[in-house]
N, C-alpha and C positions, 0 to 999 in steps of 0.2 A: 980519121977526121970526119968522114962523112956518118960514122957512129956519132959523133958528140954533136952534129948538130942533128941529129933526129933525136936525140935526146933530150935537147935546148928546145926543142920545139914541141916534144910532148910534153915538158914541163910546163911550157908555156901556156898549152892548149888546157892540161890540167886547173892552172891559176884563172883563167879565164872562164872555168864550167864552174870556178869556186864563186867568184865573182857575181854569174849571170845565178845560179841558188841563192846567193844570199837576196838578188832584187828580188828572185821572183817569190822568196818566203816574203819580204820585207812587201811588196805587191799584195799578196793574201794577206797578213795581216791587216794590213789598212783597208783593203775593203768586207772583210771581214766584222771591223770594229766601225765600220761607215753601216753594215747594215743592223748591228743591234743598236746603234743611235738610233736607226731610222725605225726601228720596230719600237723603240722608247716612245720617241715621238707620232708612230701612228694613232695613238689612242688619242690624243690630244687632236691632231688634224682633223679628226672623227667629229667630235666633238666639236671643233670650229666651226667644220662644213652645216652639219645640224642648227647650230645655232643662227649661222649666218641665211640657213634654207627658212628657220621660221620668223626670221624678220621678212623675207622676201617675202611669205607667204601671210604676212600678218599687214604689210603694207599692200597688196594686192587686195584684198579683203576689206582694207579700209575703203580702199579708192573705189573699190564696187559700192559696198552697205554705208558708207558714211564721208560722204566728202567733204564735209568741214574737218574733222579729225583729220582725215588726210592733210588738208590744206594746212591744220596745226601740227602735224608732226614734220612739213616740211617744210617750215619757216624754222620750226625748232632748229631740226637740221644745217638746214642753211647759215643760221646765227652761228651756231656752233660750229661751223666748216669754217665761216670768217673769222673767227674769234681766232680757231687753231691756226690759221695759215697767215694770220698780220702776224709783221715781223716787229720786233719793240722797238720802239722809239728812244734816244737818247735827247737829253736835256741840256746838250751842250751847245755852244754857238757856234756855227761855220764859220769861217771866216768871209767875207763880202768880197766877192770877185770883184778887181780893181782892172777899172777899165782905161787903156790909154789912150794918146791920137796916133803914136806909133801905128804901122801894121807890122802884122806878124810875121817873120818871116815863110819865106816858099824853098819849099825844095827843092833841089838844082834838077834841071831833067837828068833823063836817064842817058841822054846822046852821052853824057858825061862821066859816066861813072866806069869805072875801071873794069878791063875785058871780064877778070876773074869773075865779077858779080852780074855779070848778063847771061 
């Protein structure tokens, strides 16, 4: 009896070490395949960063040698920020909040309301 269950148990112990392989293949995989995306996309980042350094460095350079340019490329800007970030408008009619002599009702206090919700 006490053979069959150290049996039961290294069987078990076995299904378990099959288990804990298969996550930690299925673990290397995925970051495996996370880091050649991310070698995909380092040439591109590269390239953004650059791009985004000689604006910085081209606005810099205005605001030194030429401050009207400056002043026009940041209205430019500006126009173009409010443009992007107004929300659109629809053309329908709300309806006209109707107003009465009624009051509204109140809500009962709290002294009131039932243990559960206190």
């Amino acid at each position: 009896m006490h053979n069959t269950i150290m049996q039961e148990q290294e069987k078990l112990r076995e299904i378990e070490s099959l288990g804990e392989e298969a996550e930690d293949f299925q673990e290397d995989a995925m970051w495996e395949e996370s880091r050649r995306e991310a070698g995909s996309w380092g040439g591109i980042l590269l390239v953004q960063a650059v791009i985004c350094a000689l604006i910085v460095l081209a606005l810099i350079f205005f605001k030194v040698s030429d401050d009207g340019k400056y002043q026009e490329i940041t209205h430019w800007y500006r126009h173009e920020m409010t443009n992007e970030i107004e929300l659109p408008t629809f053309n329908r009619a709300s309806p006209e909040p109707v107003e009465s002599s009624e009051p509204t009702a109140t809500p009962p206090p709290a002294d009131s309301a039932p243990p559960q919700m206190l």
